[in-house]
Each structure stands twice: as C-alpha cells, then as structure tokens.
MIBADREN-461626 format. One line per 4 residues: their letters; for each residue x, y, z of C-alpha. Coordinates in nm, 2 decimals. Example, Ala and Ser with C-alpha at 12.3 -4.5 7.8 and 13.67 -1.06 7.14 Angstrom:
// residues 2
AS) 1.23 -0.45 0.78; 1.37 -0.11 0.71
***
This chain:
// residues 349
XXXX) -17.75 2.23 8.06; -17.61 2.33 7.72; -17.52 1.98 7.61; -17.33 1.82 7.89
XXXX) -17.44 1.50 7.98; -17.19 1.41 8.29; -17.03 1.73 8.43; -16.72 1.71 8.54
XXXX) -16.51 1.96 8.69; -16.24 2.00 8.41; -16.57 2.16 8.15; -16.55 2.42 8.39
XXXX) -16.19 2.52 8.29; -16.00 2.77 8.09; -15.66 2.90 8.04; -15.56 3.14 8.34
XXXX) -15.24 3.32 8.28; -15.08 3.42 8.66; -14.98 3.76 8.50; -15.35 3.87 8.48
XXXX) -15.42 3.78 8.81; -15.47 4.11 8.99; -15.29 4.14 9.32; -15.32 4.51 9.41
XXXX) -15.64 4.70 9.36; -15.65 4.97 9.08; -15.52 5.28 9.16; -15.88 5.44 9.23
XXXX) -16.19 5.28 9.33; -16.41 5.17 9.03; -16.19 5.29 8.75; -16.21 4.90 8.64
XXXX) -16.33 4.73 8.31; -16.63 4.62 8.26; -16.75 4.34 8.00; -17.14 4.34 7.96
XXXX) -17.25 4.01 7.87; -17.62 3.92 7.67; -17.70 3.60 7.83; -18.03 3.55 7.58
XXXX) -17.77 3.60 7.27; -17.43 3.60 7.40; -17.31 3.88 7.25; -17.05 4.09 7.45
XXXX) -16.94 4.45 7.43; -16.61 4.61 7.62; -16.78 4.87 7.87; -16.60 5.04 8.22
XXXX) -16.72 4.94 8.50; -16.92 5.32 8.58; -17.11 5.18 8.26; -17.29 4.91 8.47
XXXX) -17.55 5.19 8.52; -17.66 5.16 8.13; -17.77 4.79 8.24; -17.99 4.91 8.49
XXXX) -18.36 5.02 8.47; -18.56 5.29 8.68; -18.76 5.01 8.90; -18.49 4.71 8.87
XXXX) -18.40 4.62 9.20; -18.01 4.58 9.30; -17.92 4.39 9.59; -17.58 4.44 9.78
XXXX) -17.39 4.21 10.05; -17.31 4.43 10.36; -17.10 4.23 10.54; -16.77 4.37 10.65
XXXX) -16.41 4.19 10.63; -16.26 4.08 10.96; -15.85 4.11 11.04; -15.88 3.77 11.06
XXXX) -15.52 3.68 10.99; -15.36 3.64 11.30; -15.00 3.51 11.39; -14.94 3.32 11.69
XXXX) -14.66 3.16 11.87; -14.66 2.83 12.03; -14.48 2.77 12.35; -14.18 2.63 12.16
XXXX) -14.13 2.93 11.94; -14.28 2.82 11.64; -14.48 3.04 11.45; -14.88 2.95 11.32
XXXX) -15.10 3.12 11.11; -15.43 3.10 11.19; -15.75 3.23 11.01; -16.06 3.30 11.22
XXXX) -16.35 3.11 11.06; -16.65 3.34 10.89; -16.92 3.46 11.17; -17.25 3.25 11.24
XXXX) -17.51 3.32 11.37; -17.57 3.68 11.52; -17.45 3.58 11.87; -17.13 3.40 11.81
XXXX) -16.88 3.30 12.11; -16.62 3.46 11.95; -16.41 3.37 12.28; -16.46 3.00 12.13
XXXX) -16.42 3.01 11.79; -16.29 2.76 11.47; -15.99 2.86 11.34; -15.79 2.74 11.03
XXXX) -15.45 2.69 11.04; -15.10 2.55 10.88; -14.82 2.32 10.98; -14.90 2.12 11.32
XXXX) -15.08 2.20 11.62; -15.25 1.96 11.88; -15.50 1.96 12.11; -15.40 2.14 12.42
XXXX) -15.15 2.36 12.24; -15.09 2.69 12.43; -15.03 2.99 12.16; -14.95 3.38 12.20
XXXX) -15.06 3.62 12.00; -14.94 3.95 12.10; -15.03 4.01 12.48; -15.30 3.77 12.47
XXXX) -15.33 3.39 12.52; -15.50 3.12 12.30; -15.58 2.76 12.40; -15.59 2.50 12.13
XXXX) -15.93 2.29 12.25; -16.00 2.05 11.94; -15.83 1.95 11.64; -16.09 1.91 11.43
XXXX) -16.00 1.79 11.07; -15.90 1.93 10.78; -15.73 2.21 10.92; -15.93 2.33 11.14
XXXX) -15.92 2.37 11.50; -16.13 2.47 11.80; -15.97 2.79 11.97; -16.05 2.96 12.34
XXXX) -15.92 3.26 12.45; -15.98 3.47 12.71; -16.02 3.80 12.49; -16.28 3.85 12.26
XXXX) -16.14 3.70 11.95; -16.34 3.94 11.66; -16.21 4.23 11.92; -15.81 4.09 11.92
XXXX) -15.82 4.00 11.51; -15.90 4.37 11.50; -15.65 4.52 11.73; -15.38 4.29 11.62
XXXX) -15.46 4.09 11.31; -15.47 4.20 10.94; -15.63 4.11 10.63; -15.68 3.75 10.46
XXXX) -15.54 3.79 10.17; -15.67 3.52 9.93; -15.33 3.28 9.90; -15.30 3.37 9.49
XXXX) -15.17 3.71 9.58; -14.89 3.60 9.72; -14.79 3.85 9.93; -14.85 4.01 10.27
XXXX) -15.20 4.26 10.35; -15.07 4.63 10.35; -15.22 4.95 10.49; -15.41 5.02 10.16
XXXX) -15.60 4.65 10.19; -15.81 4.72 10.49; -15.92 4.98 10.29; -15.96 4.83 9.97
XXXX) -16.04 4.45 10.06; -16.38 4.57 10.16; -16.71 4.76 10.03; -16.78 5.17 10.07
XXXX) -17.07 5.01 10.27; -16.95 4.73 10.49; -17.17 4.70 10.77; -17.18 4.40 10.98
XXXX) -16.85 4.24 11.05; -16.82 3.87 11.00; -16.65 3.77 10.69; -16.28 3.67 10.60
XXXX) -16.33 3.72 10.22; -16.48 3.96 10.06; -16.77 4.01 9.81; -16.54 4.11 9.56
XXXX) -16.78 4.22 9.31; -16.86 4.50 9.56; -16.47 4.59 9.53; -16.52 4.84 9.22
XXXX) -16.88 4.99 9.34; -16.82 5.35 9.45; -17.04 5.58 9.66; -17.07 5.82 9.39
XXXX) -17.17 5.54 9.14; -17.42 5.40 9.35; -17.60 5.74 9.47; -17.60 5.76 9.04
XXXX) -17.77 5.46 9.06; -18.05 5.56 9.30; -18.08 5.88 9.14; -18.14 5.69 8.80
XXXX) -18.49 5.54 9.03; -18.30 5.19 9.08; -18.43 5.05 9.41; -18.08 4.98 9.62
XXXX) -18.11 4.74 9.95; -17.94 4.49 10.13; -17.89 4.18 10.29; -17.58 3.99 10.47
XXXX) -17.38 3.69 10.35; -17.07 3.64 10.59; -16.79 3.52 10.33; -16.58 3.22 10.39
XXXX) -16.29 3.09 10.22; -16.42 2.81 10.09; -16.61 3.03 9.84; -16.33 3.09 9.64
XXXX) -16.13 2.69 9.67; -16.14 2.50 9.34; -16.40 2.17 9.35; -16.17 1.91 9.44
XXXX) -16.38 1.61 9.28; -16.43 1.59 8.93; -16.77 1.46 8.95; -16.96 1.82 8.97
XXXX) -17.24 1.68 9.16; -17.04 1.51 9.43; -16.91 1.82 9.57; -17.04 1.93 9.93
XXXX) -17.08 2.31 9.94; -17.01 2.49 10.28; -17.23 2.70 10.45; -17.20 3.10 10.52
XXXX) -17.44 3.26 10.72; -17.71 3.49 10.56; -17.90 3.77 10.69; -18.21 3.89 10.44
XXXX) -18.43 4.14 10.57; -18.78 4.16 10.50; -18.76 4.48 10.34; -18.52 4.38 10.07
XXXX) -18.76 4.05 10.03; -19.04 4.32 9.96; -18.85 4.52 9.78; -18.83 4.21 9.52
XXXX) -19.15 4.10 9.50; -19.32 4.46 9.40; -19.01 4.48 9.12; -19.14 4.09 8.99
XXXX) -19.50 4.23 9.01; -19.42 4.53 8.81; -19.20 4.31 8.57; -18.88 4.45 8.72
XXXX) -18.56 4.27 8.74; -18.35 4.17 9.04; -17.96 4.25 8.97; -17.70 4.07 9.23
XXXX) -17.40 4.24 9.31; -17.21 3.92 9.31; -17.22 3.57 9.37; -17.25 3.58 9.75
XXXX) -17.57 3.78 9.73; -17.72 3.53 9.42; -17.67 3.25 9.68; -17.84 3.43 9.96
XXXX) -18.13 3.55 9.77; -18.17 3.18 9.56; -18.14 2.99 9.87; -18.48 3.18 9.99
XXXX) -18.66 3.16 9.67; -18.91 2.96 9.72; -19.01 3.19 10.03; -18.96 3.52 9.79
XXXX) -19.19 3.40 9.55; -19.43 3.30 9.78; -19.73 3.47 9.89; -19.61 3.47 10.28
XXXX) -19.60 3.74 10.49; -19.26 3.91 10.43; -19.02 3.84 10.78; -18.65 3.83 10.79
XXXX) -18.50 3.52 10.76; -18.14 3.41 10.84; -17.96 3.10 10.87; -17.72 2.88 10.68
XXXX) -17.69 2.90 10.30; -17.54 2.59 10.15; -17.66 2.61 9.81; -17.44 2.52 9.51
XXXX) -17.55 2.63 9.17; -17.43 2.51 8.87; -17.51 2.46 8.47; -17.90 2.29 8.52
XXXX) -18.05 2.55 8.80; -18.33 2.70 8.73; -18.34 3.10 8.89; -18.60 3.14 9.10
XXXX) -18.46 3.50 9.18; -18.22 3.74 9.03; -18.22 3.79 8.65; -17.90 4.00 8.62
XXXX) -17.56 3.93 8.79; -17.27 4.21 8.82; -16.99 3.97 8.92; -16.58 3.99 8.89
XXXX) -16.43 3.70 8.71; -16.35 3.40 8.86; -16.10 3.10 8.89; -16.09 2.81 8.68
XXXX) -16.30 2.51 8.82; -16.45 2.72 9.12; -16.81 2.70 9.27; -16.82 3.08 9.19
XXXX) -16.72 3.02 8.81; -16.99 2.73 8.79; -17.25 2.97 8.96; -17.19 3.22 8.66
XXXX) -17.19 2.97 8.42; -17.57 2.86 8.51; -17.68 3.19 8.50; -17.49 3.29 8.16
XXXX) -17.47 2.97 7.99; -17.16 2.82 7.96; -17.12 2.83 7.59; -17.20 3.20 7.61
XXXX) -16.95 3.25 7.93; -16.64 3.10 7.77; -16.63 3.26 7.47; -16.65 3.62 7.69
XXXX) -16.39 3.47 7.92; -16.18 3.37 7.63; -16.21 3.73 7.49; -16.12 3.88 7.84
XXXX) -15.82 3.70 7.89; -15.68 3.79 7.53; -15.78 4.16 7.58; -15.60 4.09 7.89
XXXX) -15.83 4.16 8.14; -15.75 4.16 8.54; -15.93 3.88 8.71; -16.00 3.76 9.06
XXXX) -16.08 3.94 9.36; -15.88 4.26 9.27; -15.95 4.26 8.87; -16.26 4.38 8.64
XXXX) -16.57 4.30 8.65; -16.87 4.15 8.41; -17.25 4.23 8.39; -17.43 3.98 8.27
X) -17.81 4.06 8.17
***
C-alpha cells in the first residue's frame, strides 16, 4: 500500500488553507473545475468539470446516489427556554419510525426532556451517548424537518442554510429522501451534462446510499485500522447490478459518482461478481476503504476533494494511490482550487 508499513492517520494529511474551503456553491450548477487524474501513471491535467464526459466511454457504466437531503436541522426549545439544535439521524431501513427517531444534538439534554419545535412537541426518551438521543414525537418527524427545519450545513461553512441551499445542497435527481449530507460529488452534475452523457451511449443507473454525518468527521485514532466506520443504509437495485456485470463482460468500466456510491457498490462485490441471480439488495454498509483494498467494483471515481485525515480522503487514496493523490492535491491547492462539499471536483481513471 505504496510503502507504508503502520498507517496512521497523520499520512493521510495535507495542508488545507480555510480560504479555499468553498462555502457557497458556484454561481451556476456545474461551471466547476475539474482535475483528471491517471491513476496507472499519475499524471494530471487541469480539465472543467463538463469535461468529465472525455473520461467516459460509449458502454462504461456510471452509477449515481439518488438519495435526497432531508431539512434535518431543526431548532427546539426546552421547557426552560433554552435553545437545542438537533440533527435528525440519516434514514434506515425503508420503513423507519420516523415518530421515534435518533437525533444528534449540542449542549445538555436529559432523558425526559420535553422540547418545542414550532407548534409541535418532542419528548426526549434516551440519552444515548455521544450525542445522540432517542426522540418521540407525535408528528411525523421526516414530515416536521420538512415543514419547519432547514438544511445541515456541514459545520466548516460556518454559517446558517439559505433559500439557495435546499436547492443547491442536493442532486438534479434526488429521489428518495433520507440523508442529512449530501453526495457532494453529485453537486456539479447537471441535467444537460448527464442527458450528454447518455447520448454519448454511457449506461446511467442508480442506486441509494442515505448519507450521514459521520461520512465527512476526521478519524479520531491515529491507528488507521482501529477506526470503526458507521453504517448508512444502501439501496442497490438489481438492474444497476446487471447493468455492471454486462459492462465487466464486455470489458467496460464502472465510474462512481462519489464516494457514497463506491462504498455501496464495493460493499456488494462479492455478490456483483458473482454468478447469482441478480435481486436487489439493501442493508447496512459499514465498509471502510483505505490504502491496501483491493476493488472488486468500480474502476473510475468522479469525486470532489476531501478533508484532511477523513474516511472519504482515505477511500480516494486506495483507489488513486496515495503517492499519485498528493502530488494532485498539492497541485490543486496551489492552483487554488475550491474543495469540500461546495468546491471542484476530480476524475480519477
């Protein structure tokens, strides 16, 4: 795994300057940079992001994440005044309780804990750890975060959702609500880009990945391979799983469009690349990929660029190479780049 013997946590690091963190989405959809990485060589070349069509083949398969955002943000008000922020926790399963649902939340709250949140009224039923709590509530709490919550901002924005982010902090094609991040490599695709991408004879399909936050936290071990890695709640039809096995028969590749959908579609490798019947599967993806992993699945990855010391960056960095990603990282940040969930994006093939 490119020479490391122990890896640790800080080999996955670089220098982040805040100022190229993007908080605000570009002006127009797609109108982003694109840096188009040779994993075989390393070489790198300084594309925009409509140019991700060049790196795609009549016959490759591309595989999107449909899942749609959630208002999931919600401010209550305990009895006493005091004000809590509470996240709702990512859907799973397809027949959640969402009038008893895990929430997480800030500053104190205790078990029994009577909140408001507009008109409606939440019960605190467990404190769970970690900062997460068990919430009841009379109302349907996907249908309140929608009438009354907004957008989860990921914290390194540092500022409050706006109008423009529940249109922006989610995909043209956002299906099946149940995530409270999104699959921000999605952010840039446009309609028009992807019906050019169809037209150009690139099988398109789909399959679900509800986001959660811990997707985007920084490993807080510094032994890599002590790290736990939550789970998020995958959908993959048997149609995209067909779809993938006639591309790998005709020597095809299989593009991701971001890391959410890599983990989905590595996570049931073994069964694409078996010679079972083709069903849908869903259930709990916990898989954590780093330098070492052998891909069983995709063989190119459209992604966005990604925090220092983060699952997501590590993910990249086994598919890539890690002595071929840092040198393109190192080039986007002094090109000066914008990175995260709002910034450009990378192909890597």
């Amino acid at each position: 795994m490119n020479g490391y013997v122990v890896m640790k946590t800080s080999d996955f690091d670089y220098q982040l300057d805040d100022s190229l963190i993007a908080d605000v989405p570009p002006e127009i959809r797609g109108t982003t940079c694109l840096l188009a990485l040779n994993k075989k060589t390393g070489q790198y070349e300084d594309r925009t992001y409509l140019d991700v069509i060049d790196y795609l083949n009549p016959g490759d398969v591309l595989v999107l994440n449909d899942t749609k955002v959630i208002k999931a943000r919600i401010k209550a008000q305990k009895e006493n005044g005091a004000i809590r922020d509470l996240i709702l926790i990512e859907k799973h399963g397809k027949t959640d309780d969402w009038h008893f649902h895990k929430v997480l939340y800030r500053k104190k709250m205790n078990k029994g804990d009577v909140l408001r949140a507009g008109k409606y009224t939440l019960l605190v039923e467990e404190i769970l750890g970690e900062g997460i709590a068990q919430i009841k509530s009379d109302k349907d709490l996907l249908e309140l975060a929608q009438e009354i919550g907004t957008v989860p901002l990921p914290p390194y924005m540092h500022r409050e959702a706006t109008a423009l982010d529940i249109e922006r902090y989610q995909t043209v094609w956002a299906d099946d609500a149940g995530s409270v991040a999104a699959p921000t490599a999605s952010l840039n695709m446009t309609a028009e880009a992807l019906s050019s991408i169809e037209q150009k004879g690139v099988i398109v399909c789909y399959a679900t990945l509800h986001v959660g936050l811990g997707t985007f936290l920084p490993i807080r071990v510094d032994d890599v391979t002590t790290h736990t890695m939550h789970k998020e709640f995958f959908v993959l039809p048997k149609e995209t799983i067909t779809s993938i096995r006639d591309a790998k028969k005709n020597n095809k590749r299989v593009f991701a469009l971001g890391t959410t959908i890599t983990r989905t579609l590595e996570y049931n490798g073994d069964f694409i690349a078996s010679d079972e019947i083709a069903v849908d599967k869903q259930g709990d993806a916990d898989i954590f990929i780093y330098p070492g992993y052998s891909f069983k699945v995709i063989d190119g990855l459209i992604t966005n660029f990604h925090a220092p010391r983060s699952t997501v960056l590590m993910l990249t960095a086994a598919f890539a190479g890690w002595n071929h990603l840092l040198p393109a990282y190192n080039h986007a940040t002094a090109a000066h780049y914008s990175f995260l969930s709002y910034g450009d994006s990378m192909v890597i093939y």
